[in-house]
VOGU-3710 file (C-alpha; in Angstrom, 3 decimals, decimal comma):
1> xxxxxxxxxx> -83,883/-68,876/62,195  -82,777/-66,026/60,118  -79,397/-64,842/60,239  -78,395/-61,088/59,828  -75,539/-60,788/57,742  -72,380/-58,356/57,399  -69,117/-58,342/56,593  -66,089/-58,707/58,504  -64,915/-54,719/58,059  -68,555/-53,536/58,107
11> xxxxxxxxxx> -69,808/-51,885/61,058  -72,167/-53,588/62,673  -75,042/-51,756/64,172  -78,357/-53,533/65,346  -81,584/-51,773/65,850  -83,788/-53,023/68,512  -87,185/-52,761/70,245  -87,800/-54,047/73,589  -92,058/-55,671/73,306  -94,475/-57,300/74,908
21> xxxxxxxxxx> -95,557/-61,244/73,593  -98,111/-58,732/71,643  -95,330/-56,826/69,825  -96,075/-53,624/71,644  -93,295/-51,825/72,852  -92,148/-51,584/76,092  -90,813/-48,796/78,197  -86,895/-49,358/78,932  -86,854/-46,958/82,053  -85,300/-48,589/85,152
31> xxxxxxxxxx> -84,067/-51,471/83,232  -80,343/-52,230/81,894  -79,359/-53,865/79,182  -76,030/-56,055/78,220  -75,517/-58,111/75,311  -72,934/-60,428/73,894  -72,118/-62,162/70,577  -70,254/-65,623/70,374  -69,408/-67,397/67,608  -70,847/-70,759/67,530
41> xxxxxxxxxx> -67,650/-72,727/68,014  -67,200/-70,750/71,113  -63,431/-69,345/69,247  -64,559/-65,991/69,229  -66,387/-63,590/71,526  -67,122/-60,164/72,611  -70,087/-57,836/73,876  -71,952/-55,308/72,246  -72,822/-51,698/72,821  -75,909/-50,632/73,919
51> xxxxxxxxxx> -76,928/-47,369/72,990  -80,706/-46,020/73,844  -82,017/-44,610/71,227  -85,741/-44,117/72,333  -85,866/-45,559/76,426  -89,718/-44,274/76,843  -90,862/-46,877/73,340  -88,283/-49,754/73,942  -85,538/-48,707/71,395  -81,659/-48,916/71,076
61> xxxxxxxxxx> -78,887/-49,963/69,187  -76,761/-52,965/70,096  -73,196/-51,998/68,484  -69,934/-53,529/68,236  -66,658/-51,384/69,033  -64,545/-54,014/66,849  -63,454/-52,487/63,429  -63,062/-55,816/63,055  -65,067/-59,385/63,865  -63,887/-62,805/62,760
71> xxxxxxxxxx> -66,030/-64,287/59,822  -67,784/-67,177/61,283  -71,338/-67,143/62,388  -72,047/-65,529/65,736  -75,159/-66,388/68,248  -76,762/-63,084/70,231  -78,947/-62,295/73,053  -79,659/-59,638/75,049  -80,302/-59,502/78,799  -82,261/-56,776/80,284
81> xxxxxxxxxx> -82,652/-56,647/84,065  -84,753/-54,783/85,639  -83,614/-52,845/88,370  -85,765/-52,326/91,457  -86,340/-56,438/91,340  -83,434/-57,863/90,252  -85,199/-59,589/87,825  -83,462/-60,661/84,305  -85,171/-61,487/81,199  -83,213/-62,816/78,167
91> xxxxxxxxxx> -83,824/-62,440/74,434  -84,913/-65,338/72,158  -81,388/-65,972/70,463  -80,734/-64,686/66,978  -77,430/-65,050/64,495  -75,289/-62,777/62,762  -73,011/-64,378/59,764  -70,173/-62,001/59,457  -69,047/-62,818/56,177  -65,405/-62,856/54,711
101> xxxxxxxxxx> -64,924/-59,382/53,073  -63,206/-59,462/49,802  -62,281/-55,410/49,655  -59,946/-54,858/52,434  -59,540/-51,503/54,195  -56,352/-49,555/53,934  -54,099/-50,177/56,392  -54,696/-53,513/57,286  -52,132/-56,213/56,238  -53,477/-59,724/55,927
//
């Protein structure tokens, strides 16, 4: 499996699209969405932002608010439920390395 990779005072921003097991697209209306990275030692954790960016063809951003994330390598999904039924459908799981950053921003002390 493929990791993405940033760094650890990079924003991280994720684009997704919600398909079919045909890679079409699917329609997000009536259905939320909640997501969560952990790293996989199980040390570090936190969820993601979800913003919609197209609900009608199945796209959004997952986002985290953290300026900044722990280097160590992280394991995602994303759970969408579906609201009339109750339903919930998870993601295949993917990674994220969040690598050590050697430029540090100003203002942070080490």
């Amino acid at each position: 499996m493929n990791a993405i990779a940033v760094k650890e005072y990079d924003t991280l921003r994720i684009s997704c699209e919600y398909q079919d097991d045909m890679g079409h697209p699917l329609s997000l209306e009536m259905i939320n969405i909640e997501a969560r990275m952990t790293s996989t030692n199980n040390h570090h954790s936190q969820p993601l932002n979800v913003e919609m960016s197209n609900r009608a063809k199945g796209m959004f951003v997952l986002a985290s608010e953290n300026n900044h994330i722990m280097p160590t390598l992280y394991k995602v999904d994303v759970m969408f439920l579906e609201v009339a039924s109750g339903n919930r459908i998870t993601s295949d799981t993917f990674n994220v390395n969040v690598l050590e950053s050697v430029t540090i921003p100003d203002g942070v002390t080490i």
